[in-house]
Every structure is written in C-alpha cells, then in structure tokens.
C-alpha positions, 0 to 999 in steps of 0.5 A: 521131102518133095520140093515143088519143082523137082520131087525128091531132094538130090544129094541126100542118103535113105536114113540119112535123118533130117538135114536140120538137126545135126546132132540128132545121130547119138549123144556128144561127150564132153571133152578137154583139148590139150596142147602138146609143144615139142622142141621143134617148135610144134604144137599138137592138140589132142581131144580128151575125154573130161574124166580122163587125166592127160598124159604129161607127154605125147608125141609130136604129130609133125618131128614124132619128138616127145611133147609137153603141155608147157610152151616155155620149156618143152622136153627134150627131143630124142632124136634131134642130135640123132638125126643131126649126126653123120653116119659115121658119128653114129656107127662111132657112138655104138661102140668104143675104139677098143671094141671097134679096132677088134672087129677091124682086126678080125675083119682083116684076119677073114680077108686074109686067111678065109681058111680058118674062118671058114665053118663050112670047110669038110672032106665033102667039097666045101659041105659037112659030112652028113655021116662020120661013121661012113665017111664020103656015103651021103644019106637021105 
C-alpha cells in the first residue's frame, strides 16, 4: 500500500492484513457473559462459551472471596471474618484450652529441664554414637 507523498504506510507489520477488516484473522465464537457479586460488594464478569454451563460460583477477582450470580444474596465470604481477626484470635480458634495449656507446659518443661528433651544427648559430645559395638571408634 503506497500513499501519494511518502511510499509505504508506517506503523504497519509484514502479514499484518489489511488494516480495514478487523475480523479477518479466524473465526468469532459466541459467547455469554456472566456476572459474579461476592459479599464485598464486587462484581466479576466472566466470558462463556455459549454451550458451556457457567459454574454457580467463581472467585472474586478483586477480595478472591467466592461470588455468585445473584446480586441480592451473594455467598458467604470465607475468609472475611478470617481476615477480621487479631493473631491471637486466630492461634486460639486452632486449638482448645486443653490442647493449648499442654503445650504451654511442655514448653515450660523444655525451658526448664532441657536435659530430658535433648534427642541428641550421647557419650560423644552431644552427637550419637555411630557404633555401639566399639564405643568412642567413629566410622566412615
């Protein structure tokens, strides 16, 4: 393509095709949009192809919450009163006072007698004894 003044079009890539016909590079599929709200308030628009059935939730593009296709009741978000929480409150909701006071006093009890505890505690210096069979002869 030549234009009267300059020659050749700038701008324009070898095989590009003809800058007139858009929809000239393969073939258009038909396609549904569906839209996602979560509890947070977003929307998510997600493009179908028209014979598949859209899933009756997707994840929120924006909070990654779960969403659903109705506007007026949305589902529930996961992780909202996770996010919500002090790190406290969420070391307390993984375990129950009894579980939590046993390891508060098996902590104390390694602080305290780190002899009984000690897994690695030999006749060589702190280290196992490679052989039992010759005691204090190291192999290898």
């Amino acid at each position: 393509m030549r234009t009267v003044n300059h020659g050749a079009v700038q701008g324009t890539r070898v095989g590009a095709g003809p800058a007139s016909d858009p929809h000239g590079r393969g073939l258009t599929v038909a396609k549904v949009v569906v839209l996602y709200h979560c509890a947070n308030g977003h929307r998510t628009t997600v493009p179908f192809i028209w014979t598949a059935t859209p899933p009756p939730q997707w994840k929120c593009r924006v909070c990654s919450e779960p969403a659903g296709t109705d506007p007026l009741d949305p589902p529930p978000g996961s992780r909202a009163t996770w996010a919500k929480q002090s790190h406290l409150g969420r070391v307390k909701s993984r375990r129950s006072a009894a579980e939590g006071d046993a390891l508060m006093a098996e902590s104390l009890a390694r602080r305290d007698h780190p002899e009984e505890f000690n897994v690695w505690a030999g006749p060589a210096g702190g280290r196992p004894d490679p052989d039992p069979a010759r005691p204090g002869v190291a192999t290898g």
